[in-house]
N, C-alpha and C positions, 0 to 999 in steps of 0.2 A: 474030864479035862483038868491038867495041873494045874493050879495058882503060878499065877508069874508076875512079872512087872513091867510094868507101864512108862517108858522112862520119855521125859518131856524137856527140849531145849528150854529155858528162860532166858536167859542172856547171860551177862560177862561181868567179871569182879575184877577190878581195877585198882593196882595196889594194894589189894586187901583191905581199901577205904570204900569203896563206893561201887555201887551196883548198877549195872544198866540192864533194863528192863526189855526185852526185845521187843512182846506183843504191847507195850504201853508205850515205849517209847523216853524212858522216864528214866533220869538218872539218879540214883540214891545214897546218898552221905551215911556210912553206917556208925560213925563216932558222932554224929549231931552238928556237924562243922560249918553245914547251911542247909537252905532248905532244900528242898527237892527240886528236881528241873525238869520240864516236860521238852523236847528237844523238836522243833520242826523239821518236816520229814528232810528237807535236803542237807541236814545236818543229821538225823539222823542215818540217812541213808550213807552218807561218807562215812560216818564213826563205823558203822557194822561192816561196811568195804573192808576201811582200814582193820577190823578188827579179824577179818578173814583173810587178807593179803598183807598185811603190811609188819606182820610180827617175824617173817621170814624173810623177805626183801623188799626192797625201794618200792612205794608205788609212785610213780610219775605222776606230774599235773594233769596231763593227755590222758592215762590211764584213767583218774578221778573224775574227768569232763568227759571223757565216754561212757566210764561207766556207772556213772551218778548222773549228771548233768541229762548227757545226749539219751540216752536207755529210760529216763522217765519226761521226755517231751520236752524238757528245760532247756534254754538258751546258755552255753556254756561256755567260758572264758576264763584267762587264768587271774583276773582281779576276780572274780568271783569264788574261786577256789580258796586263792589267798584269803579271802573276806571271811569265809564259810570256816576254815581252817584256824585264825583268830579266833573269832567269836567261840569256836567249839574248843579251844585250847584256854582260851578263859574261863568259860564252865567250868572243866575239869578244874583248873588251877585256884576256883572258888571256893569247888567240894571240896578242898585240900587235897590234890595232886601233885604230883613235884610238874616244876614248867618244863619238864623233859621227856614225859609221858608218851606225849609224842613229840619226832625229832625230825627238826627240818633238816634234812643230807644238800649242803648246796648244790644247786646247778641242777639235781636229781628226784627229788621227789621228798615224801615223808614216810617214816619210821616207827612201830612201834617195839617200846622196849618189849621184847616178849617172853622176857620172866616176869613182869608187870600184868599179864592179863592171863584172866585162868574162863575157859566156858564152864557155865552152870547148866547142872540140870534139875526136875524132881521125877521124884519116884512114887511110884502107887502100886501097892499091891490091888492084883486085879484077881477076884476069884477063880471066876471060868468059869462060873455058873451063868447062865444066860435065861 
């Protein structure tokens, strides 16, 4: 059997400043700009939403309270979104993010800028010896 590789999501590089961890949950300041941040799961689960819908088009409130909110047993409303959205948009703006990261579209939903986020992966060469 050939040698090949093994390639493994990690998560997302944000600005070229900061890292989010996908299996940790955990966002990373890579110029030392604050400390680390562990993210609870209903913020984390909107961040990797938006980070899979929202670099191409609007995702609506509705969209976020379905499929964040209502899809993990959670009571969903749009001051909770709002709340969740805050708090996670201060985060980033703590790690040194620009406050535009992500972009509230009036009337519409939120935004990411999508030359702002790249997905990571790693790589392991795997023998194919068994």
């Amino acid at each position: 059997m050939l040698p090949g590789n093994e390639v493994n999501f990690i998560g997302y590089l944000i600005e070229g400043k900061v890292v989010y961890l996908h299996k940790t949950k955990r966002l990373i300041c890579l110029n030392g700009y604050g400390e680390d941040i562990i993210l609870r799961k209903t913020m984390s689960h909107v961040l990797e939403y938006l980070f899979e819908n929202a670099t191409v088009d609007v995702v609506t409130d509705s969209e976020l309270m379905e499929n964040v909110w209502d899809r993990h047993g959670l009571s969903s409303s749009t001051q909770r979104v709002w709340q969740v959205m805050s708090n996670l948009k201060s985060k980033l703006f703590f790690l040194g993010l620009s406050d535009d990261v992500i972009l509230r579209v009036s009337k519409k939903g939120y935004l990411l800028k999508s030359d702002s986020v790249e997905r990571l992966f790693s790589s392991r060469v795997t023998s194919g010896i068994h």
